[in-house]
C-alpha positions in Angstrom: 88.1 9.0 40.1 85.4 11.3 39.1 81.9 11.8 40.6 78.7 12.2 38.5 75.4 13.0 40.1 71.7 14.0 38.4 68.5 14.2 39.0 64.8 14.7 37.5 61.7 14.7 39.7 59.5 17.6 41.3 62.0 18.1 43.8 65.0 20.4 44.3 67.3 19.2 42.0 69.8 21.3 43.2 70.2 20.4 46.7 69.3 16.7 45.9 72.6 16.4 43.3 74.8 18.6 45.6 74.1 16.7 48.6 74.8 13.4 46.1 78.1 15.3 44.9 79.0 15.2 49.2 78.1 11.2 49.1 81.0 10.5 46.2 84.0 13.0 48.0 85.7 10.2 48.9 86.3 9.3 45.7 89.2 12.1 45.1 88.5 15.4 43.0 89.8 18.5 42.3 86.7 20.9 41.5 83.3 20.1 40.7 80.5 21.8 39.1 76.4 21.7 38.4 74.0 22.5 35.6 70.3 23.0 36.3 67.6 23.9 34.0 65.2 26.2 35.5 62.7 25.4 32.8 64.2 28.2 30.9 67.8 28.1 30.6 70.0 26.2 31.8 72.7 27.7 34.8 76.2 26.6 34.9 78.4 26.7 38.2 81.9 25.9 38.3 84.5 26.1 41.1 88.1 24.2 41.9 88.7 23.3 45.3 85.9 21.2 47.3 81.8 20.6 46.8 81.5 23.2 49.6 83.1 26.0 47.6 80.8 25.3 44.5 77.9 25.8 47.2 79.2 29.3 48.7 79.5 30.1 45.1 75.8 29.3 44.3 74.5 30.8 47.4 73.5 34.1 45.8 72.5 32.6 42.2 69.6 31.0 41.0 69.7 27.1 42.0 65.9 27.0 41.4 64.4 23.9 39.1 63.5 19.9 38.7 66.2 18.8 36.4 70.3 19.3 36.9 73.5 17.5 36.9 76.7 17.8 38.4 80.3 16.3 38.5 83.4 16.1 40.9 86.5 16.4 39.2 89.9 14.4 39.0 92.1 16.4 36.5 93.4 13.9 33.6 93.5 16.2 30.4 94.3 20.1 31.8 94.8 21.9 34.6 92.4 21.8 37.9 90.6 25.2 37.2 87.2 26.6 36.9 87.2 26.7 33.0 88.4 22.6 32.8 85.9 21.5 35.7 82.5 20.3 34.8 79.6 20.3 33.1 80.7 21.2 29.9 78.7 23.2 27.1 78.0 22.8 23.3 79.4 25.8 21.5 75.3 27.5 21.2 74.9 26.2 24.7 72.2 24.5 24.2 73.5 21.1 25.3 75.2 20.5 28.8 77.3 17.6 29.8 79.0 15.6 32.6 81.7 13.2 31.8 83.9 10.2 33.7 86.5 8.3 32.0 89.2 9.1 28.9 88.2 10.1 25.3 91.6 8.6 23.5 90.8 9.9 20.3 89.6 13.2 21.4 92.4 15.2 19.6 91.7 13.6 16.4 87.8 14.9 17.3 88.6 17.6 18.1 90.9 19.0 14.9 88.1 17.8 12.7 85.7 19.9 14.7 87.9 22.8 14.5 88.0 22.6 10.9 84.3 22.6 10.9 84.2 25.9 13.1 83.6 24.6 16.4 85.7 26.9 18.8 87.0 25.5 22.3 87.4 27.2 25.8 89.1 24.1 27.9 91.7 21.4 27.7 89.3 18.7 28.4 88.5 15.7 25.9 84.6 16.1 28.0 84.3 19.7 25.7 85.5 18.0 22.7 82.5 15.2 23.2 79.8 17.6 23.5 80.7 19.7 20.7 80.8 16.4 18.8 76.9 15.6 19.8 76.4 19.4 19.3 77.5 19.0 15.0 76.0 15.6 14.4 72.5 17.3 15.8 72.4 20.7 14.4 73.7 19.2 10.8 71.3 15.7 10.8 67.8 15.2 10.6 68.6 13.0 14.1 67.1 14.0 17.9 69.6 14.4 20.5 69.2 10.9 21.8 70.3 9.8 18.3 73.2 12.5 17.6 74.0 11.5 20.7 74.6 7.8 20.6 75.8 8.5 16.9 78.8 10.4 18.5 79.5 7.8 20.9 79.7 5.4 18.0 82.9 7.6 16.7 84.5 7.2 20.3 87.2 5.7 20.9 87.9 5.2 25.2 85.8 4.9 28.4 83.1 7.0 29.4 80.1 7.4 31.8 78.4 10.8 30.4 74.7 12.6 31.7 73.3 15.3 29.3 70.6 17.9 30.1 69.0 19.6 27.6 68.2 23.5 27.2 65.2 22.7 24.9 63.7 19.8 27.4 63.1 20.0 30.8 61.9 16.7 31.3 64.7 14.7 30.1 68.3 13.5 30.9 70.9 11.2 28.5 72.9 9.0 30.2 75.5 6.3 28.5 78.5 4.3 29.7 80.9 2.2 28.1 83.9 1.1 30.7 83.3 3.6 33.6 80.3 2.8 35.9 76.9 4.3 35.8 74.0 3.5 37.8 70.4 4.9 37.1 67.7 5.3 40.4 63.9 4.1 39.8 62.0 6.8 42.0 58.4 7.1 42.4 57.9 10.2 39.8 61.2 10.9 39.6 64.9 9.3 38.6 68.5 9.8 39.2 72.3 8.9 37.4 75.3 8.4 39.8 78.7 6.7 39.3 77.4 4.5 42.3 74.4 3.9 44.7 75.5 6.5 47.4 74.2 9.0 46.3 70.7 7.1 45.0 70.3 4.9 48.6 68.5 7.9 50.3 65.7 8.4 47.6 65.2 4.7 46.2 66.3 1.1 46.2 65.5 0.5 42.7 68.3 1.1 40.5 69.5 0.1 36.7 72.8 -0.7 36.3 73.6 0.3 32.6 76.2 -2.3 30.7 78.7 -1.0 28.6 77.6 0.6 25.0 74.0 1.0 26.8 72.2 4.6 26.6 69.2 5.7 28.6 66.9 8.2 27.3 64.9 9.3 31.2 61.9 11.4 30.9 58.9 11.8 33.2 56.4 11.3 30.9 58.0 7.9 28.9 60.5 6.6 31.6 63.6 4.9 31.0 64.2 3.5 27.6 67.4 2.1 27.1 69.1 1.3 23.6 72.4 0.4 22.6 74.6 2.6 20.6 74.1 0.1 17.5 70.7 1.3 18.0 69.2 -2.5 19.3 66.5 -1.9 22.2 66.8 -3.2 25.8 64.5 -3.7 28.5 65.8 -2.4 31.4 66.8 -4.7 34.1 65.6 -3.3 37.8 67.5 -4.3 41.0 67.4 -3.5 43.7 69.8 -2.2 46.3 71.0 -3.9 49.5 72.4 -0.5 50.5 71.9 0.8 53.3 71.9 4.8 54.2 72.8 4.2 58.2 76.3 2.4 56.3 76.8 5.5 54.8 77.4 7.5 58.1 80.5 8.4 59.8 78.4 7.3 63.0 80.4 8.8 65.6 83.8 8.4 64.4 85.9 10.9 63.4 86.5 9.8 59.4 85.2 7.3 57.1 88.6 5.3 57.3 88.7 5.5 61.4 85.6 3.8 61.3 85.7 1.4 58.8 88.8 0.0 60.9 86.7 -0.3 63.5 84.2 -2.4 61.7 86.4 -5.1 60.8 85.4 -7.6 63.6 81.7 -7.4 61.8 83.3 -7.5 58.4 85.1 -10.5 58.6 82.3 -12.2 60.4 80.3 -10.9 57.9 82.5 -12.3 55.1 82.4 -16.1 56.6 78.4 -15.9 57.8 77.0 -19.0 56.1 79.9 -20.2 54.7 81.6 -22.2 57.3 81.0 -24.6 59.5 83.2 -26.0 62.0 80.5 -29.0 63.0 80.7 -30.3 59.6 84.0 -29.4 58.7 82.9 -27.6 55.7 83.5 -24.5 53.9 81.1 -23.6 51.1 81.2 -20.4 48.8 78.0 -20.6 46.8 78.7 -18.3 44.5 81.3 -20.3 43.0 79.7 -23.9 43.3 78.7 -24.5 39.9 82.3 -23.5 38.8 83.7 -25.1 41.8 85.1 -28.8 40.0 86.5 -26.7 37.5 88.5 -24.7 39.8 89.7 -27.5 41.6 91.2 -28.7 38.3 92.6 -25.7 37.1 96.2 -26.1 35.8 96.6 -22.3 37.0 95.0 -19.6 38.9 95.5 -16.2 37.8 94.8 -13.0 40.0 94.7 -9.5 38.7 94.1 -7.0 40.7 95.4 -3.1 41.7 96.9 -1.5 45.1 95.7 -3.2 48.3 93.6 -6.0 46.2 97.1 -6.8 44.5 98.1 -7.3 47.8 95.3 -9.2 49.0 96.0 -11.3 46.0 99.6 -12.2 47.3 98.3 -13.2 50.4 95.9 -15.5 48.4 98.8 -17.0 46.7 100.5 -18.0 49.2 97.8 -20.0 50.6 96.4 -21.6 47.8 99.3 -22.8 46.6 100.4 -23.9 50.2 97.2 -25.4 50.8 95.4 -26.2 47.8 98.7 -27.2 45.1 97.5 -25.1 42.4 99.8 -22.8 41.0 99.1 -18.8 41.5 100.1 -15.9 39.4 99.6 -12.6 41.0 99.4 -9.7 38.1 99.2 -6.3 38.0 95.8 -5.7 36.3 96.7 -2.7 34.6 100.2 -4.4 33.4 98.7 -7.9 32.6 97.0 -6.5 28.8 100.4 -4.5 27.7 102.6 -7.8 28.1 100.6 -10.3 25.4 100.0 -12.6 28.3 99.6 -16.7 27.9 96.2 -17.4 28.8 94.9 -21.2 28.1 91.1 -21.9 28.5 92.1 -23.9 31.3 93.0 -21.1 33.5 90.7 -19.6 35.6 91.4 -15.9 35.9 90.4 -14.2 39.1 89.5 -10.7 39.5 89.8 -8.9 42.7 88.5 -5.4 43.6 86.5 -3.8 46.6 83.9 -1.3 44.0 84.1 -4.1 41.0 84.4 -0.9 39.0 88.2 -0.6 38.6 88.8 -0.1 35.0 92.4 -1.7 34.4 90.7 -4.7 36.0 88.0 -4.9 34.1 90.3 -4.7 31.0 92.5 -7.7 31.8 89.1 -9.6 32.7 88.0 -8.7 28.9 91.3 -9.8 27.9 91.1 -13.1 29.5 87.8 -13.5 28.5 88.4 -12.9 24.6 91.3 -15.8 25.4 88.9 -18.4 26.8 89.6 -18.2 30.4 86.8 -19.5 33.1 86.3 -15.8 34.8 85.7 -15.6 38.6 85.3 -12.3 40.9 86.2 -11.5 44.0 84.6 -7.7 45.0 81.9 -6.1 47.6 79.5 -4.4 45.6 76.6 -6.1 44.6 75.7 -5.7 41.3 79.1 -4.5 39.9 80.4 -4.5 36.5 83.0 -7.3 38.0 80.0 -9.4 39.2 78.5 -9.2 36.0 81.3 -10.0 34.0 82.8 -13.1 35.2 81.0 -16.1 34.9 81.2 -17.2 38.7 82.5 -14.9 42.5 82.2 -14.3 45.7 81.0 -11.0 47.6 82.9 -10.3 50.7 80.2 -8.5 52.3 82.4 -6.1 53.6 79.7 -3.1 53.3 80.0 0.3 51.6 84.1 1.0 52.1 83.8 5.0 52.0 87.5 5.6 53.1 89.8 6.5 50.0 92.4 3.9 51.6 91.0 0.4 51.5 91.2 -1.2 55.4 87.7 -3.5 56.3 88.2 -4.6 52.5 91.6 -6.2 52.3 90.8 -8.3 55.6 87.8 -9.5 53.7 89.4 -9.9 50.7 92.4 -12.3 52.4 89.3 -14.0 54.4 87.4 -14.6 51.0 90.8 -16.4 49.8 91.2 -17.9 53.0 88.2 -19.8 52.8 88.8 -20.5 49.0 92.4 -22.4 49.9 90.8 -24.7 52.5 87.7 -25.6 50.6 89.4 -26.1 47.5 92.4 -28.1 49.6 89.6 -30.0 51.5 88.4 -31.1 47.7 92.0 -31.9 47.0 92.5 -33.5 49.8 95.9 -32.1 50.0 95.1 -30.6 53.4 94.4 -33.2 56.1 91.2 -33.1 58.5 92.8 -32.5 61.6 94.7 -29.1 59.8 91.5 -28.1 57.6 89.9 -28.2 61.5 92.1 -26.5 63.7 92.0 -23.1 61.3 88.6 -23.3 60.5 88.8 -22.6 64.5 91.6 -20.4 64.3 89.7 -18.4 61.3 86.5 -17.8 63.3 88.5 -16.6 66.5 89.6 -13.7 64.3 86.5 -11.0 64.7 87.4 -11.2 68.5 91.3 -11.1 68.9 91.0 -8.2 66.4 88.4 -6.6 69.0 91.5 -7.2 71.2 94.1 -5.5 68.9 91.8 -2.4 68.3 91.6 -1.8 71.9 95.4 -0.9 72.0 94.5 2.7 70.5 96.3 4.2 73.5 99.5 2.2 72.5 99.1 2.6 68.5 98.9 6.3 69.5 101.9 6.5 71.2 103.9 4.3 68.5 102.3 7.1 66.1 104.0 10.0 67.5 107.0 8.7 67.7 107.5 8.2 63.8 105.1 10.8 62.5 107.8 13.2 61.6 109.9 10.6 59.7 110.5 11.1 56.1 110.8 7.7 55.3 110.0 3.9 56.5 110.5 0.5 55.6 108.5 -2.5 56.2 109.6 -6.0 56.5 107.8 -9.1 56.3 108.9 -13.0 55.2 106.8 -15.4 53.3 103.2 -14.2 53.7 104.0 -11.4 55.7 105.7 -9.9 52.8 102.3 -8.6 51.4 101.5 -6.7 54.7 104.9 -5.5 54.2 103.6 -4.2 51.1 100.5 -3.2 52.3 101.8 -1.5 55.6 104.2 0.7 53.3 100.9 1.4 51.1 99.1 2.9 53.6 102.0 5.0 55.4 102.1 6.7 51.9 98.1 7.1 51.1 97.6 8.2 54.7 100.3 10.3 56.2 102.8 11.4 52.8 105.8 9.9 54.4 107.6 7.8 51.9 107.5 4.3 53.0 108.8 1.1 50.9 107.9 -3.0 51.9 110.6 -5.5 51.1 110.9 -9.3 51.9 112.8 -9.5 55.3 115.9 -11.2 53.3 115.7 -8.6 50.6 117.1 -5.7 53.1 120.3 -6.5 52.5 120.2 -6.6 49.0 120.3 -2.6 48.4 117.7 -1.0 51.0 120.2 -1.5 54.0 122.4 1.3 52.0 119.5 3.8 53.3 118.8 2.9 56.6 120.4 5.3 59.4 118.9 6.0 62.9 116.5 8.4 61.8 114.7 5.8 59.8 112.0 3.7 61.3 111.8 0.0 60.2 109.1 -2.0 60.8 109.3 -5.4 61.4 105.9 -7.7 60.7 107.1 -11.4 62.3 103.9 -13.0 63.2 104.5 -16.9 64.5 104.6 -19.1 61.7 106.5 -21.2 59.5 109.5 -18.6 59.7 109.2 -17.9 63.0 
């Protein structure tokens, strides 16, 4: 997950996109990089490692000037070095560029570029791009706006790409086709970013771009936006519901440590408004115009990756158990490979915290192109997910800034939750007295998990007692079988021990040849139906 950052203004841009490229380390990277034009030329830094080795390397160098974009990196084509980090430059250097997503055709590209002279330092698809825009403008009669969205045109993949020219200023490119890009409406001055954090500080007016949209930003025209078949746009402004104070550790020691924390408000925040316990109702308005046809869907389909797979599980098991609508739970990056049966009534059901994950967004296009009724389920307002499907729900989670997902799987399973009992309460295939009695038990959550998070001490204990294990293996039956899943998950994101969830039964099919007494297993057996 890569990071793009720019900006063009009257202010620093140097400090302004460095302190943006801080905002997005959460995301994962490798190295990073920036490019700002000084008015003159513009300079290039480059270093591996973190943001805050890029800065001690541009501590002695000339960060000075208005316009300048930078880039985290996640290494998918070459090493994690100085040369393959980014921006990247046309071969005359006239033309620097940032880059997220996956050229696929880039070797075809970049063999006919060869042929025509051009002469390559990385292993990076990104270089490949820009020398592409670099021949289509130096051998046309085109600007570089058209060259290019002329170059996109011969594109085959995702991308979210900023440009800064050497012979403008005043003006940065920006384009996106699967991979997320957000542009920031200040007064007298504008920013790019994968997402808002970066943007909240300066302004609350944003652009989302849609895929095959470019933005041509100057000071002195604005943002024009185009497509890349060359079909004007006027841009749509939002504006944000972000807020910087969500963006701060506040106390804690990590994003992830804190966003536990929050969970009591999360899931209160996920149910505000859309329960009531005096009328026995649960609504989800943004699904209410949709909501006869999911009731009378043949078959709900959920795809979905990592913990929102898992969240999805969970979801199955209470729809079907409380709804009677059957629940497929797929893989969102295997669902497109396998030719999948798809009716048009199906209602296929996305899942993600940033509404941004790509594989996702790939099965949804699928779906869609198969005449599927499309529903979302994410937390960031104004997300390529919420813009896609033709109905959702936010969980209303706020910003999730931890790499590991916590505060936004417990909103996730409430969102799905409340989805079972309304659509059950529709169905009438839960009765009052049951439909009751957990609308009661779901609002007591926020506080007995006030109660849980108070057992640090204990949790602390348990820790360091297993912390030097190589492997674990989590347990679960029925719908504990997801947290098994999801426990195991986050033992491997979190500490590198190995870790593997099974259903309880499943232990002695195969995974009871590995247990020995240096193995911790952990046992989820809430009181339920199985126990």
């Amino acid at each position: 997950m890569c990071g793009i950052v720019a900006y063009l203004g009257p202010k620093n841009a140097y400090e302004i996109v460095i302190k943006g490229l801080q905002r997005l380390e959460y995301r994962g990277y490798d190295s990073s990089g920036v490019a700002i034009h000084n008015t003159k030329s513009v300079n290039v830094y480059k270093q591996k490692g973190k943001v805050q080795d890029l800065i001690d390397y541009a501590d002695e160098k000339d960060t000075e000037g208005n316009l300048a974009i930078g880039h985290t990196r996640w290494a998918t084509h070459g090493l994690p070095n100085n040369i393959n980090a980014h921006p990247h430059q046309s071969g005359d250097h006239k033309i620097s560029l940032v880059h997220n997503g996956i050229i696929e055709n880039y070797s075809i590209l970049k063999k006919e570029l060869e042929q025509r002279g051009h002469e390559f330092k990385s292993e990076t698809d990104t270089e490949v791009l820009v020398h592409l825009i670099e021949e289509i403008h130096k051998n046309s009669k085109y600007d570089l706006f058209d060259a290019v969205r002329l170059a996109l045109n011969e594109v085959i993949g995702a991308y979210a790409i900023v440009i800064v020219n050497n012979e403008n200023p005043h003006e940065l490119i920006a384009a996106r086709k699967s991979s997320p890009l957000v542009v920031g409406i200040g007064d007298g001055e504008y920013f790019c970013a994968s997402d808002a954090t970066p943007i909240v500080e300066y302004t609350k007016n944003v652009v989302y771009l849609e895929d095959g949209e470019i933005a041509q930003i100057s000071l002195k025209n604005g943002l024009k936006l185009k497509t890349i078949a060359n079909q004007e746009i006027t841009p749509y402004i939002q504006e944000l519901e972000l807020h910087l104070e969500a963006l701060e550790k506040g106390g804690y020691e990590h994003f992830m440590l804190k966003e536990i924390y929050e969970q009591p408000r999360s899931i209160l925040d996920s149910m505000r408004g859309r329960i009531s316990v005096s009328k026995s109702k649960v609504a989800l308005g943004g699904i209410l115009d949709y909501e006869e046809k999911l009731i009378s869907a043949k078959r709900l389909i959920f795809v979905a990756c990592g913990t929102s797979w898992h969240a999805g599980l969970v979801g199955e098991y209470l729809i079907e158990e409380i709804a009677r609508i059957p629940v497929e739970v797929e893989y969102a990056s295997e669902f497109r490979y396998r030719n999948p049966i798809i009716n048009n009534d199906d209602f296929v059901i996305a899942i993600s915290q940033s509404g941004e994950t790509a594989d996702t967004l790939a099965a949804l296009k699928l779906a869609k192109e198969r005449g599927a009724t499309l529903m979302g389920i994410c937390n960031v307002v104004g997300s390529s997910i919420s813009r896609e499907t033709d109905c959702g729900s936010y969980t209303h989670a706020g910003p999730e800034i931890g790499v590991a997902s916590t505060k936004a799987f417990t909103a996730q399973v409430t969102i799905l939750t409340l989805m079972a009992l309304m659509m059950g309460k529709r169905k009438k295939t839960i009765t009052n007295e049951r439909f009751n009695r957990l609308l009661i038990e779901l609002k007591a959550i926020p506080d007995k998990l006030k109660t849980v998070l108070k057992e640090n001490d204990l949790i602390e204990k348990i820790a360091k007692i297993y912390y030097q294990s190589t492997n674990a293996l989590y347990l679960g039956r029925g719908i504990n079988f997801p947290l098994a899943l999801e426990g195991a998950l986050k033992l491997k994101e979190i500490s590198y021990i190995h870790a593997e969830g099974y259903p309880a039964a499943e232990m002695k099919h195969g995974p009871i040849a590995l247990i020995d007494e240096e193995m911790p297993v952990f046992v989820i057996a809430t009181q339920d139906s199985s126990y």
